[in-house]
VOBA-1610 file (N, C-alpha, C; in pm, whole numbers, padded with zeros to 5 digits, always signed):
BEGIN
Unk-01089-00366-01914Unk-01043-00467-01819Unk-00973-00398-01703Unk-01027-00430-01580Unk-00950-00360-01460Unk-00810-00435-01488Unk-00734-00326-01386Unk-00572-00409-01406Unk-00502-00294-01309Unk-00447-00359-01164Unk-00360-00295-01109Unk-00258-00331-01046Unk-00140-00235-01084Unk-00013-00301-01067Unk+00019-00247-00933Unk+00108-00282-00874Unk+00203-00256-00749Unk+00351-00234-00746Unk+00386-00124-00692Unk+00554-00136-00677Unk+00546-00056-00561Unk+00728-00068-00563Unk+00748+00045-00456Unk+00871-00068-00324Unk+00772-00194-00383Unk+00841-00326-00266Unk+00984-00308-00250Unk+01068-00354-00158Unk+01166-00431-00107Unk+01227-00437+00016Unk+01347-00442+00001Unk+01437-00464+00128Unk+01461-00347+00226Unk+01418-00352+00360Unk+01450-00244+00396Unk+01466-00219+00571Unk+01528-00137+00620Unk+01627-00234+00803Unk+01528-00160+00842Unk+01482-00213+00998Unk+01384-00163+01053Unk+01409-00033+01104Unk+01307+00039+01107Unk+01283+00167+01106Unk+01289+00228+01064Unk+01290+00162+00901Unk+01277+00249+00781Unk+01171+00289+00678Unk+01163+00304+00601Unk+01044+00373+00514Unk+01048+00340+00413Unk+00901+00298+00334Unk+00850+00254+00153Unk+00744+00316+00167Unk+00752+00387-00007Unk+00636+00416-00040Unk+00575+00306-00116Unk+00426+00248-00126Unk+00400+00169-00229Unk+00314+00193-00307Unk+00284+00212-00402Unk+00232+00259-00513Unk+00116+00161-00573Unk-00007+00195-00596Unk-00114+00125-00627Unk-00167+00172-00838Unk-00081+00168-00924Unk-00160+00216-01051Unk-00302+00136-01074Unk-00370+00227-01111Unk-00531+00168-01163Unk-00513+00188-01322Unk-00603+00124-01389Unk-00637+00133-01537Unk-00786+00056-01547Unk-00844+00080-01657Unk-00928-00020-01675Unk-01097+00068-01646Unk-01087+00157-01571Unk-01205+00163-01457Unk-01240+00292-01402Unk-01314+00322-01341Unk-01344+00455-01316Unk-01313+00486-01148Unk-01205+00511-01174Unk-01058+00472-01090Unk-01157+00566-00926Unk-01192+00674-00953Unk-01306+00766-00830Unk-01395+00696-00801Unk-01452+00605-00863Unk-01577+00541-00779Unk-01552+00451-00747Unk-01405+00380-00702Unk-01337+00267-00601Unk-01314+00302-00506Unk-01354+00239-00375Unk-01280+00213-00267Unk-01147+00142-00306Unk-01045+00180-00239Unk-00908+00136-00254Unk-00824+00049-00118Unk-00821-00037-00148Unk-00746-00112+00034Unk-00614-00185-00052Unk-00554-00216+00069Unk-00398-00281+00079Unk-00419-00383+00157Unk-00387-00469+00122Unk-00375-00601+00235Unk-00230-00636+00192Unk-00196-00737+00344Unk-00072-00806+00337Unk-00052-00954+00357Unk-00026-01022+00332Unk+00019-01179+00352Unk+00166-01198+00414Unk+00182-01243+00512Unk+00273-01227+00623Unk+00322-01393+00513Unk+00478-01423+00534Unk+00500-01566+00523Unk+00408-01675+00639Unk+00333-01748+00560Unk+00279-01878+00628Unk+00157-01832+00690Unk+00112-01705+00688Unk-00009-01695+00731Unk-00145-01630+00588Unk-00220-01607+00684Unk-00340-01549+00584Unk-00351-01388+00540Unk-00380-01367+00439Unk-00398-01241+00429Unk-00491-01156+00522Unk-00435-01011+00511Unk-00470-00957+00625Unk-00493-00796+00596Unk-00631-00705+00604Unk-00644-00593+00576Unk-00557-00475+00630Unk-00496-00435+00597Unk-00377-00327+00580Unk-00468-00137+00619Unk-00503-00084+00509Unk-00601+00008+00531Unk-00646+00012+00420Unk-00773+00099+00438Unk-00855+00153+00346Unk-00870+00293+00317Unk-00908+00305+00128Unk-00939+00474+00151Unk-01065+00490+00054Unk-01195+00505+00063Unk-01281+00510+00010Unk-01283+00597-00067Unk-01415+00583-00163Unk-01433+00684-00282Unk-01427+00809-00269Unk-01444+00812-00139Unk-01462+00987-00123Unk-01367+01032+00014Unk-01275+00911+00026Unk-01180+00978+00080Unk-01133+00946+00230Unk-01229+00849+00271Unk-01234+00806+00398Unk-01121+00732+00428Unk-01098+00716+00506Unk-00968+00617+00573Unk-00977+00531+00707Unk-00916+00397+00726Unk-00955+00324+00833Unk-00804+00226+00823Unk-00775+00186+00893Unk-00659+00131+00913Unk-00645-00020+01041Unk-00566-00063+01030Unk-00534-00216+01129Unk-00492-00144+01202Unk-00550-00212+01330Unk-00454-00179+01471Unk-00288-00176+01507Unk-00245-00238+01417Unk-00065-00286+01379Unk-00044-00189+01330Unk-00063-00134+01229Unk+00012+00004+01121Unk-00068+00123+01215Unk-00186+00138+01261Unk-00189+00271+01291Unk-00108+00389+01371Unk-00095+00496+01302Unk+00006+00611+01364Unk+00175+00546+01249Unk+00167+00452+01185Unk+00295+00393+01095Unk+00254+00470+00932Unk+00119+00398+00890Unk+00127+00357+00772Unk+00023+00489+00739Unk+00005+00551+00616Unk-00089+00657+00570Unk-00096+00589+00431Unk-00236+00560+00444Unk-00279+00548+00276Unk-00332+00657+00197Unk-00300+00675+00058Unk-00383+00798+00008Unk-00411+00854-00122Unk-00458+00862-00199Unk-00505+00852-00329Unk-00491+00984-00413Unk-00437+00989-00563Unk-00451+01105-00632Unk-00537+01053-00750Unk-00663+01107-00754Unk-00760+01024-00861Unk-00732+01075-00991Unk-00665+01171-01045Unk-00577+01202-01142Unk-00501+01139-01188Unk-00414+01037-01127Unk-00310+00908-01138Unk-00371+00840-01137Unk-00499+00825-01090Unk-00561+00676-01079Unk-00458+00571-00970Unk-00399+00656-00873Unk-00312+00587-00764Unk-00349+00604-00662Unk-00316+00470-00624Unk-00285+00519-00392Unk-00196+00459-00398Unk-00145+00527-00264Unk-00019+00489-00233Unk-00048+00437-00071Unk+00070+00413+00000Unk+00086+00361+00083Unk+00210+00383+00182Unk+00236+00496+00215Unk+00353+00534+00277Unk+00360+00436+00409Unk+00447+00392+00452Unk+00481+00307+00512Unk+00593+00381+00622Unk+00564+00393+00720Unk+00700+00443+00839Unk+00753+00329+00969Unk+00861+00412+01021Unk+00923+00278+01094Unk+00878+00113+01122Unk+00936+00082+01020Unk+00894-00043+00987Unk+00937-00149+01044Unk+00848-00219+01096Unk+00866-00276+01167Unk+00934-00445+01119Unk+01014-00595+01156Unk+01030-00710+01111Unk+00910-00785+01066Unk+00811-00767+01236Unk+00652-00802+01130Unk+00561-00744+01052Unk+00617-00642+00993Unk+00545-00610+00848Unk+00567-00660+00706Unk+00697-00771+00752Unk+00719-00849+00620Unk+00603-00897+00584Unk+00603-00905+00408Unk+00456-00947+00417Unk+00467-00849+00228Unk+00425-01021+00167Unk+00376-00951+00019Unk+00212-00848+00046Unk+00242-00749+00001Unk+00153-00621-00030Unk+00044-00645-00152Unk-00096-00642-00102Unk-00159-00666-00256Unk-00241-00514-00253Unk-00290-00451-00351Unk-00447-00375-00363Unk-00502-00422-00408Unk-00602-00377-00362Unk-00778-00405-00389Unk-00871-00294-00440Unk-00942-00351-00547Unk-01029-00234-00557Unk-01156-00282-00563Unk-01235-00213-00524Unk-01392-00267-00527Unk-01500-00101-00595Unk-01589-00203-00607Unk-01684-00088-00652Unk-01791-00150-00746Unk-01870-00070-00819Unk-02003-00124-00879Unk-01967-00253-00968Unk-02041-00344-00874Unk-02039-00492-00967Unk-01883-00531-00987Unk-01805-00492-00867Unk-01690-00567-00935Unk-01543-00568-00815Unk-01530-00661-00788Unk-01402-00651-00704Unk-01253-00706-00826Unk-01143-00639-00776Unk-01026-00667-00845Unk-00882-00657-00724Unk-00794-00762-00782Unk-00664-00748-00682Unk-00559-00720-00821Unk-00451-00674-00734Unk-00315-00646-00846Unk-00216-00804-00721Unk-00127-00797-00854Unk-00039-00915-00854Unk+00010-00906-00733Unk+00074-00765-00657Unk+00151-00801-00518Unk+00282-00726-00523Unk+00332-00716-00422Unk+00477-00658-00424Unk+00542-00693-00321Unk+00640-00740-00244Unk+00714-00804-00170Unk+00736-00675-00081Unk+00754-00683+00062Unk+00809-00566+00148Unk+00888-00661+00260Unk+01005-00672+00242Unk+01094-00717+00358Unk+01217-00648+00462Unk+01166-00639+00607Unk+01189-00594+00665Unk+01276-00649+00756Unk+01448-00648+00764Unk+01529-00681+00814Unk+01654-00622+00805Unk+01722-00673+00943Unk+01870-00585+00952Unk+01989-00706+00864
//
C-alpha cells in the first residue's frame, strides 16, 4: 500500500526557512515522479515543484530562485527546502507521487507564514 507522510510544517516570520520532508513506503519509491503542491486558505490547490524519476526539476513561477526540491532514493524522501518565505506561501503542503498505474497524495502539513 503506497503511504506518504509529510512534516517539517509550521510557524515561521517572513524571511525565514522550512525544510519539508516527503517519507515514501509502500512502492518503488525511484520509479516516482515526486511533486509538492499547496492549498493557500480559500483557494485551490496549486503545483509547488516537481522532481522526476530521474531527477529532473521544474518549479512555479512564485517559489522559483526560493524553494529547491530534492530527493534521496535511499530514504525514499524529498524534501522541500523552502527560503525567504514569503506571507503568501501560507498554504497546507501536500506530496504527490505518481508513476506506473498509480497516483498517491500524503495527508498534508501546514506552513504558516507570519510576523
Amino acid at each position: 500500500q503506497v503511504h506518504l507522510v509529510e512534516s517539517g510544517g509550521g510557524l515561521v516570520q517572513p524571511g525565514g526557512s522550512l525544510r519539508l520532508s516527503c517519507a515514501a513506503s509502500g512502492f518503488t519509491f525511484s520509479n516516482y515522479h515526486i511533486s509538492w503542491y499547496r492549498q493557500p486558505p480559500g483557494k485551490e490547490r496549486e503545483l509547488v515543484a516537481i522532481i522526476t524519476a530521474i531527477g529532473g526539476r521544474n518549479y512555479a513561477d512564485s517559489v522559483k530562485g526560493r524553494f529547491t526540491i530534492s530527493r534521496v532514493n535511499a530514504k525514499n524522501t524529498v524534501y522541500l527546502q523552502m527560503n525567504s518565505l514569503k506571507p503568501e506561501d501560507t498554504a497546507v503542503y501536500y506530496c504527490k507521487a505518481v508513476g506506473p498505474g498509480r497516483t498517491s497524495w500524503g495527508q498534508g502539513t501546514q506552513v504558516t507564514v507570519s510576523s
